[in-house]
N, C-alpha and C positions, 0 to 999 in steps of 0.2 A: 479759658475756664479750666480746662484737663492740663495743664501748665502750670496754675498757680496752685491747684490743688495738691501736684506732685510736685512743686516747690514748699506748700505749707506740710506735707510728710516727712519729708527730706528735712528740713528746718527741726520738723520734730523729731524723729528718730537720731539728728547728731545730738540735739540736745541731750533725750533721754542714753546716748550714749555715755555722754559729758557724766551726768548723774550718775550712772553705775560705776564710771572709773573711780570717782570719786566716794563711791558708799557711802551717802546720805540718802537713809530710806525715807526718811520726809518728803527729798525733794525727788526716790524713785516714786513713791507713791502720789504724789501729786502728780507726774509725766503720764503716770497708769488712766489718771482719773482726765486726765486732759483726751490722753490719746481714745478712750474710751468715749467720751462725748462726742470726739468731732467723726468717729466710726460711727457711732449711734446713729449722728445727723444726718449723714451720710445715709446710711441704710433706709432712715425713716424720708428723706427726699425721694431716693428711689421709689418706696414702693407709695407713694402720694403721687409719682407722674403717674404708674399703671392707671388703668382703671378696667370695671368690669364689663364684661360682654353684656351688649345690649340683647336685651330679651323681650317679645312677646306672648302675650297665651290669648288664645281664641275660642270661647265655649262654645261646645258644637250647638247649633239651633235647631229648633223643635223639628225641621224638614230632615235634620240629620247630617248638616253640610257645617261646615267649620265658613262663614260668613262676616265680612269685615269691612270697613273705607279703608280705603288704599289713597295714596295721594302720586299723582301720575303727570311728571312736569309740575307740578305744585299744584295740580286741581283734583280736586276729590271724588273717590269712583268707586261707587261697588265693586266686591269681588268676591270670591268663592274660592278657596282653595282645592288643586285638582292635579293629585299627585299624577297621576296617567295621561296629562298634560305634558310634552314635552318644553312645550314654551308658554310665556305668557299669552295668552288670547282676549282682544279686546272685542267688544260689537262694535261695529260700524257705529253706532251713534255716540258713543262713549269715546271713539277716536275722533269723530267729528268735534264734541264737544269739549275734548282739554285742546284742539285745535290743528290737531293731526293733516296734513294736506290727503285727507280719504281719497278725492274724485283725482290726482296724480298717481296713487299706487297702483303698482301692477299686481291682479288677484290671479299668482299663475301660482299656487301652493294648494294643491288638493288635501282635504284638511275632512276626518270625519268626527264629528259633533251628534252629540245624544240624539240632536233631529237628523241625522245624515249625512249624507255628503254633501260639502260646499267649498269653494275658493274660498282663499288667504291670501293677504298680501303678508310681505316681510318689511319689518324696521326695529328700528332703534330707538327705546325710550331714553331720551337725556338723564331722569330720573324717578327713578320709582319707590316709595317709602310707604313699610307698614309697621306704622306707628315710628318706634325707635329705628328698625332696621333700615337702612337707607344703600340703595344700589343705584350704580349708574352706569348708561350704557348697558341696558340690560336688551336682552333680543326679544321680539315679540313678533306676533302675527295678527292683522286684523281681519275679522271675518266682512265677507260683502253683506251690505244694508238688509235687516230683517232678518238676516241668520242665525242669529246666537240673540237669547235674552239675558246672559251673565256673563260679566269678565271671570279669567281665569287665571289665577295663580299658579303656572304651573312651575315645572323643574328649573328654565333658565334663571328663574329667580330663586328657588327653595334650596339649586346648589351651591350656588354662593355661601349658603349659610354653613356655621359648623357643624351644628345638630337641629333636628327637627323630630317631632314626635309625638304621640297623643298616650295620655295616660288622662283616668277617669275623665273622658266625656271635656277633654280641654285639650287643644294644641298648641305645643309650646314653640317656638320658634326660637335660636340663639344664633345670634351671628358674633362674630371673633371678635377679641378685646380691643377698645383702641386705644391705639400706641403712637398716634399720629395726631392727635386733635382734632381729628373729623371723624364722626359716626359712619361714614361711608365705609363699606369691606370691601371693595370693589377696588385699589388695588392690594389688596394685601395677598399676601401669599396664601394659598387656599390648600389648606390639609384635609385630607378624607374626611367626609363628613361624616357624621354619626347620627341613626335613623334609631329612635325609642319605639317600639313598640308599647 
């Protein structure tokens, strides 16, 4: 394709050569209006592959918690967002039920939750999507049976994104553009994110 494009330039630029030796403005003016359209095309392909970064916003709820469905391996799970979270935190029941092997993990992760202290096991969600944003292979931690009544969205997943932030009473979530044909930012190069107040 990068071949016959710099063969149809090439092509056109002896031409419009040809033209000038020769001083028929006709036929430089028409090489002008050639070589103008197939730049135009050109540019206007380009910016048709970008596209724009996938975005969510999440209105805080009447409790005061920014609350949402998350879809976790493709099954769908409350959550909470919880910036002083270091990782994603599931309950015991909510791992159970996207199909987690809960009763094999080892809970040797001392872990303190609004009700206290408790063990966490460590893993790896294949995928995790809220709403547009889509991450995989994200780290998480499951708490032991009865411990936690809310999953947690925390940092392993919020730092993937570009920017994150809450202005009037809504969190917006933005993760990087894609340049790859999959929503997924998860391998894309990751540049400092940017935190709104």
């Amino acid at each position: 394709m990068v071949t016959r494009i710099l063969l149809v330039m090439l092509l056109l630029m002896a031409t419009a050569g040809a033209v000038v030796a020769y001083g028929d403005p006709d036929q430089i003016a028409r090489a002008r209006e050639n070589l103008t359209q197939i730049f135009g095309r050109s540019t206007t392909a380009s910016a048709s592959t970008s596209t724009s970064a996938p975005a969510v916003q999440i209105a805080r709820s009447q409790g005061g918690e920014f609350a949402f469905r998350a879809k976790i391996n493709g099954v769908s799970a409350p959550m909470v967002i919880d910036t002083g979270a270091t990782s994603v935190v599931l309950t015991w029941e909510t791992a159970k039920a996207i199909g987690l092997p809960t009763d094999m993990l080892d809970y040797n992760v001392d872990l303190e939750t609004a009700g206290g202290h408790t063990k966490a096991a460590r893993l790896t969600l294949d995928r995790l999507a809220v709403g547009k944003l889509v991450e995989k292979s994200v780290p998480a931690l499951v708490v032991q049976r009865g411990q936690m009544k809310t999953n947690l969205l925390g940092m392993s997943f919020l730092d993937r994104l570009e920017s994150w932030g809450v202005r009037s009473d809504t969190l917006s979530l933005t993760g990087y553009p894609d340049v790859t044909g999959s929503i997924s930012t998860s391998s894309r190069h990751r540049r400092p994110r940017t935190v709104v107040d």
